[in-house]
C-alpha positions as CSV (number, residue, x, y, z in Angstrom):
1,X,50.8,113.5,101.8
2,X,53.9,112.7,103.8
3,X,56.0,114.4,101.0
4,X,53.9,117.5,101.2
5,X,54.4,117.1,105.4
6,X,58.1,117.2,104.9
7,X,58.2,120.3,102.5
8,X,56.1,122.3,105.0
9,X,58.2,121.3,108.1
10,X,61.3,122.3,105.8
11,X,60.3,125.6,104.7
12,X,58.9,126.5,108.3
13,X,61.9,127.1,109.7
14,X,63.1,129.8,107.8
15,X,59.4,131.3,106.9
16,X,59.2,131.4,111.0
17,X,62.8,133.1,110.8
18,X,61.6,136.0,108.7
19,X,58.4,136.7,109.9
20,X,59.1,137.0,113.2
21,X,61.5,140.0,112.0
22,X,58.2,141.6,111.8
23,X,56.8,141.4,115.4
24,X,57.7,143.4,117.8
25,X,56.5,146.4,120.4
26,X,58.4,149.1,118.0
27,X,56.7,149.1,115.1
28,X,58.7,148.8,111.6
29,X,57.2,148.1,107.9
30,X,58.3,145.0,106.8
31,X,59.5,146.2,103.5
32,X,62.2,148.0,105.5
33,X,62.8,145.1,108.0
34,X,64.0,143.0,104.7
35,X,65.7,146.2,103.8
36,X,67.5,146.2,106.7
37,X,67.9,142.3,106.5
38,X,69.2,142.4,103.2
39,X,71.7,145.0,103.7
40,X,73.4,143.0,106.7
41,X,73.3,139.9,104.4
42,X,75.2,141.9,101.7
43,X,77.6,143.0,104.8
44,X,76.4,146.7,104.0
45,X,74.6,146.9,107.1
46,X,73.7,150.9,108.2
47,X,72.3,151.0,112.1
48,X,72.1,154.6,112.0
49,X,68.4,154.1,112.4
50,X,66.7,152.8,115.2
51,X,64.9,150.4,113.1
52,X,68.4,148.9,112.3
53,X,69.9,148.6,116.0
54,X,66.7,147.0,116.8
55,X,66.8,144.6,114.0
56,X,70.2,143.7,113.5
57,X,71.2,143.9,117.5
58,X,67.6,142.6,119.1
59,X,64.9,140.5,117.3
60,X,67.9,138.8,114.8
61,X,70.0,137.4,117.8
62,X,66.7,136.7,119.7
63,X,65.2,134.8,117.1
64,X,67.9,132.9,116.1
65,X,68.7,131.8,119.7
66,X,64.9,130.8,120.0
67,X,66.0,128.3,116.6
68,X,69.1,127.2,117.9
69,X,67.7,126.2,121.3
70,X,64.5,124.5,119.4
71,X,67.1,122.7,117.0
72,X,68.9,121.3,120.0
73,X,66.2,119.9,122.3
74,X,63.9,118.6,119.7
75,X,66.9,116.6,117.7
76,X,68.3,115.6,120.9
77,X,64.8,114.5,122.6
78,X,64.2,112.3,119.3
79,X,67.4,110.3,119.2
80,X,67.1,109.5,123.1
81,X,63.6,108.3,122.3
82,X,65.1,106.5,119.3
83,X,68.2,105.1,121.0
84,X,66.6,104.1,124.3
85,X,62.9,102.8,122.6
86,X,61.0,105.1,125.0
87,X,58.6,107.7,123.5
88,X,58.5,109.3,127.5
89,X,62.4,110.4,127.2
90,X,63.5,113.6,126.7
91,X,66.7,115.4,126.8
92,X,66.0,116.3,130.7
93,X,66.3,112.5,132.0
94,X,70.0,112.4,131.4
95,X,69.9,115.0,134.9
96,X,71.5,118.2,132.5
97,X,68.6,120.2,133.2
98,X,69.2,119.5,137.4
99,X,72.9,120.0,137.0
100,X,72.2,123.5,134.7
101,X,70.1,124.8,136.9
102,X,72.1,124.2,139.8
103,X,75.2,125.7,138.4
104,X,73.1,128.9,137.6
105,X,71.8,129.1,140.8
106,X,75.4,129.0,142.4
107,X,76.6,131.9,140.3
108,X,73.8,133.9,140.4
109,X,73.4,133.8,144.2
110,X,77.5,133.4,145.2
111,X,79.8,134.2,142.6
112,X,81.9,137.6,141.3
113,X,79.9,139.2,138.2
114,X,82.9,138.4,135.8
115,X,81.9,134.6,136.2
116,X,79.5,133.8,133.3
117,X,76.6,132.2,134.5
118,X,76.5,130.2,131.1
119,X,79.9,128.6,132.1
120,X,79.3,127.6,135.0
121,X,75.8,126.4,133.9
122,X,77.3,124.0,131.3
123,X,80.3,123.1,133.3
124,X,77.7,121.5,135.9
125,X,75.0,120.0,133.9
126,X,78.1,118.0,131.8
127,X,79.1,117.0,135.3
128,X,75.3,115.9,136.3
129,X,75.6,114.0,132.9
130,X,79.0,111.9,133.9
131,X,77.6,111.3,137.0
132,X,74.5,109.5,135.4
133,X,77.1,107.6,133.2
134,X,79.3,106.6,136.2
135,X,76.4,105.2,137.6
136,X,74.4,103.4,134.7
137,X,78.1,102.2,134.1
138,X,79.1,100.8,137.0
139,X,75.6,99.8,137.7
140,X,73.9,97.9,134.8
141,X,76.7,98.1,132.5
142,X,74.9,101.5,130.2
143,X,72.0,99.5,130.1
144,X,68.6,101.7,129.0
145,X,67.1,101.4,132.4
146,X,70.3,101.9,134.0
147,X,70.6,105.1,132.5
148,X,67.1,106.4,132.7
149,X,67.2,105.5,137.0
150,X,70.5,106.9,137.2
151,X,68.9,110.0,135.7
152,X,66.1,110.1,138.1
153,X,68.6,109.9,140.6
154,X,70.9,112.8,139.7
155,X,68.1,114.9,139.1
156,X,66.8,114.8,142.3
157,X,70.0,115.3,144.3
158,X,70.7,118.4,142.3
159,X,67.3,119.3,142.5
160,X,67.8,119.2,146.0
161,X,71.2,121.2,145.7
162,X,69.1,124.1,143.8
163,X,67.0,124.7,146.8
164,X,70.0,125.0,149.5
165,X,71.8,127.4,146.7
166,X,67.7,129.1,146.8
167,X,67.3,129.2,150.5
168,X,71.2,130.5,151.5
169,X,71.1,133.1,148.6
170,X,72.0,136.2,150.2
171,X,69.7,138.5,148.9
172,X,66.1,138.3,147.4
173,X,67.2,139.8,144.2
174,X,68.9,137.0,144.1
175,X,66.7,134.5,144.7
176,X,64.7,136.5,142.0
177,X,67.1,136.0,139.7
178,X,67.6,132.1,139.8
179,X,63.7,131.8,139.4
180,X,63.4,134.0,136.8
181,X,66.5,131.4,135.4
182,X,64.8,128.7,135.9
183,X,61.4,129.6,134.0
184,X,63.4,129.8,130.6
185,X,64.3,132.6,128.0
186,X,65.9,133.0,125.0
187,X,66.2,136.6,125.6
188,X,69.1,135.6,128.3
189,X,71.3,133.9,125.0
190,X,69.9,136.9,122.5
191,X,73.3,138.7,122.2
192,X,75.3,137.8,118.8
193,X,78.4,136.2,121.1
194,X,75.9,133.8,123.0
195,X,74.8,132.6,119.3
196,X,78.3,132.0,117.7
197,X,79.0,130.0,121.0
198,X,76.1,128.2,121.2
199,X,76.5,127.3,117.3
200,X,79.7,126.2,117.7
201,X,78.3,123.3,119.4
202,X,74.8,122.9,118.8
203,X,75.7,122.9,115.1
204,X,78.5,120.3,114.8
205,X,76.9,117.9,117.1
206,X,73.7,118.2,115.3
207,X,75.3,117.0,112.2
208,X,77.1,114.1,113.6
209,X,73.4,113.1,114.6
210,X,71.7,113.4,111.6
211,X,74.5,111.5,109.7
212,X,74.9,108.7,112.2
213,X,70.8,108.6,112.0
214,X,70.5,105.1,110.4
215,X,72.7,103.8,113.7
216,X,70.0,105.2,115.6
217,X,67.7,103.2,113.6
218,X,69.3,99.9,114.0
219,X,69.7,100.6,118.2
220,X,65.9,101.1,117.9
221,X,65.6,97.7,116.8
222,X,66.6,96.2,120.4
223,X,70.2,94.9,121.7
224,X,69.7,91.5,120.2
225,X,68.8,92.4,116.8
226,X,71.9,95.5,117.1
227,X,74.3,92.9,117.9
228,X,73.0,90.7,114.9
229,X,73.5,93.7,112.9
230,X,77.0,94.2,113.5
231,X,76.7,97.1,115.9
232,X,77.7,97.4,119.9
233,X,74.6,98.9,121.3
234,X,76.4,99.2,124.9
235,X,78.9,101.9,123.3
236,X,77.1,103.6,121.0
237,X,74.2,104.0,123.0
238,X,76.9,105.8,124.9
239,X,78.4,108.0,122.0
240,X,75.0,108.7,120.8
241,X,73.8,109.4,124.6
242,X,77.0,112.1,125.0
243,X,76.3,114.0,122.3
244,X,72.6,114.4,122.9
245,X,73.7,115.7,126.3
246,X,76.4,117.9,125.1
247,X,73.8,119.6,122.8
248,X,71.1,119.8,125.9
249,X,73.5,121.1,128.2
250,X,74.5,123.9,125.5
251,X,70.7,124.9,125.2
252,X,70.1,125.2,128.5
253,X,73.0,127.0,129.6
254,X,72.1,129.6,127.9
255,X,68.2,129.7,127.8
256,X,67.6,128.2,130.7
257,X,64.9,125.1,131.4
258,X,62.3,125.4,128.3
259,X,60.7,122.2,129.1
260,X,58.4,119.8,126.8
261,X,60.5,120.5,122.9
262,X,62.2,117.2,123.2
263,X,59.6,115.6,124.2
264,X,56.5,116.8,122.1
265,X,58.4,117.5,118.7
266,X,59.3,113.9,118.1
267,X,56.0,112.6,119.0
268,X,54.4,115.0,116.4
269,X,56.8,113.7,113.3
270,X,56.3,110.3,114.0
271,X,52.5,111.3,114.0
272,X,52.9,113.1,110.4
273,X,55.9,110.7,108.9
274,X,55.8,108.2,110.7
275,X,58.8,106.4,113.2
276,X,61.6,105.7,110.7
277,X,64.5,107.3,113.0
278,X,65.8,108.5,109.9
279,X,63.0,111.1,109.4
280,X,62.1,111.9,112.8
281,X,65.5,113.0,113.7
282,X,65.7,115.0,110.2
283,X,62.7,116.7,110.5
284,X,62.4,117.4,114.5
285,X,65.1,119.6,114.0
286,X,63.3,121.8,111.4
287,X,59.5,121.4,113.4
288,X,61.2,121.9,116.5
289,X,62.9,125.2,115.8
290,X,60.3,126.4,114.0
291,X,58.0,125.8,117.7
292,X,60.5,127.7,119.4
293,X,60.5,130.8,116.9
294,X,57.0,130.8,116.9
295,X,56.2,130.3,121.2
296,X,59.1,133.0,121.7
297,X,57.0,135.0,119.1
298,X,53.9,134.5,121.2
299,X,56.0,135.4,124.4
300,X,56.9,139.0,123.0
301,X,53.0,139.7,121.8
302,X,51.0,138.5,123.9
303,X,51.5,141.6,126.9
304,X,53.4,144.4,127.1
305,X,56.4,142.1,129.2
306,X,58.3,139.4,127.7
307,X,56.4,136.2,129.2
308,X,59.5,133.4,130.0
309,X,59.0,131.1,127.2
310,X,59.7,128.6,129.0
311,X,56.1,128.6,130.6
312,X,54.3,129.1,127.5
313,X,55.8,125.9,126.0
314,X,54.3,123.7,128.7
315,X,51.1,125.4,128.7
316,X,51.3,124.9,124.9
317,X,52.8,121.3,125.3
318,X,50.9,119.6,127.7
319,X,47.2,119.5,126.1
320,X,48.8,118.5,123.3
321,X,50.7,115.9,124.4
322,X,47.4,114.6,126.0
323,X,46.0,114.4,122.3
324,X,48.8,112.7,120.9
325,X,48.8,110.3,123.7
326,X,44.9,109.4,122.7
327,X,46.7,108.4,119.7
328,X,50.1,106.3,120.8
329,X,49.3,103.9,118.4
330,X,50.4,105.8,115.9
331,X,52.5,108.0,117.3
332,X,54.9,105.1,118.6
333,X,55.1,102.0,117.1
């Protein structure tokens, strides 16, 4: 059963990919959409049509942006669960969601137009992130409770920061804009030069992740039992810890705060394949993309306006969350 599990989460990914071509408010036959697809595979693209331009220059980037963003928090949320042996952690504890959102706000609401809000977005949530390290550093030594406190922390003093950057915006339409931010879009990183520069890192560090996966599974083990292993649990729990951050900050620079991926994706491979870190981290990246696709799917049928998918995914996640939680002893153990 597990081995049919596996094949299904593989081959959702890309099935998700490709049917999503299909949905859309301007309606185009499929046959032609994998016309059109093929052609710009074959680098013979022709967007003299309508149908083309709207392919190859909307749903495409769109869709793959909803992957990419799905990739990033569900392989990140599963190694911090992994690394720190807490099934409650997601990518957001390490205060890069605060720190995002913060940087957003300030260049929506106070900076020139030729500042991209995506810089200065990932410029503060990395920032939020050293901040948590300094602390759970020169605190408990990168302990795992360090880290999660010093994250609580963060996140509420640049929590705090967002609402001064809300309440001195000088417009509404700017205020406006930072909420809209904050609910979470893909549509905001659906443009092809958001997707190379979000692959540029979201791929690389996704790699280093799922080949360094077995050191995961040894930090999972406890300190003690690391250390008897050979391995330095302080430091990579550190190494491990900055590149899950560097992916989150990535995603959410560009799509905003799409909450409960890292969080419920894990959970439901451990469910299906049970908690060998190896496979949870493998195969939350393929489930978890493939839950993004499909919610951001959801978000451009379900009314005539593009819902934020941000707030489908916690209406989605939540209740299901509560069902896995009936059954944490197999979830987590």
């Amino acid at each position: 059963m597990k081995t049919l599990y596996k094949v299904l989460i593989v081959f959702s990914l890309p099935l998700s990919i490709i049917l999503s071509l299909f949905i859309g408010p301007y309606p185009i036959p499929p046959l032609k959409v994998l016309g059109i697809l093929f052609n710009a595979i074959t680098m013979h693209p022709d967007l003299s049509t309508p149908a083309a331009r709207i392919v190859i220059y909307y749903r495409l980037p769109r869709i793959l942006a909803a992957a990419l963003v799905g990739v990033a928090l569900s392989i990140s949320g599963a190694s911090l669960q992994s690394m720190m042996r807490n099934p409650l952690v997601s990518p957001y504890v390490l205060g890069i969601t605060s720190g995002a959102a913060l940087g957003a706000a300030v260049a929506l609401a106070f900076l020139p137009l030729f500042i991209p809000v995506e810089l200065v977005a990932m410029i503060t949530a990395i920032a939020a992130y050293l901040i948590v390290v300094a602390i759970a550093w020169g605190w408990g030594r990168g302990s795992i409770i360090s880290i999660v406190l010093s994250g609580v922390v963060v996140n509420a003093l640049f929590s705090a920061g967002l609402s001064l950057a809300e309440f001195f915006a000088p417009s509404p339409n700017k205020v406006a804009a930072i909420v809209f931010w904050l609910m979470g879009d893909v549509g905001q990183a659906g443009q092809w030069p958001d997707i190379v520069r979000m692959s540029a890192i979201i791929i690389p560090c996704s790699i280093v992740l799922i080949m360094a996966r077995w050191r995961l599974n040894i930090l999972s083990l406890g300190d003690d039992e690391a250390r008897s292993l050979g391995a330095n649990p302080t430091y990579e729990r550190l190494f491990f810890a900055s590149i899950s951050a560097l992916i989150t900050a990535a995603a959410v620079s560009y799509a905003g705060i799409i909450g409960w991926v890292g969080l419920l994706i894990p959970h439901i491979v451990r469910l299906l394949l049970g908690s060998d870190t190896r496979e949870v981290i493998t195969y939350s990246l393929f489930l978890g993309g493939t839950y993004l696709v499909l919610a951001d799917d959801l978000s451009r049928a379900l009314t005539s306006q593009v819902i934020p998918i941000g707030i489908l995914t916690t209406i989605m996640g939540a209740p299901v969350l509560i069902i896995l939680l009936r059954r944490a002893g197999r979830v987590w153990r």
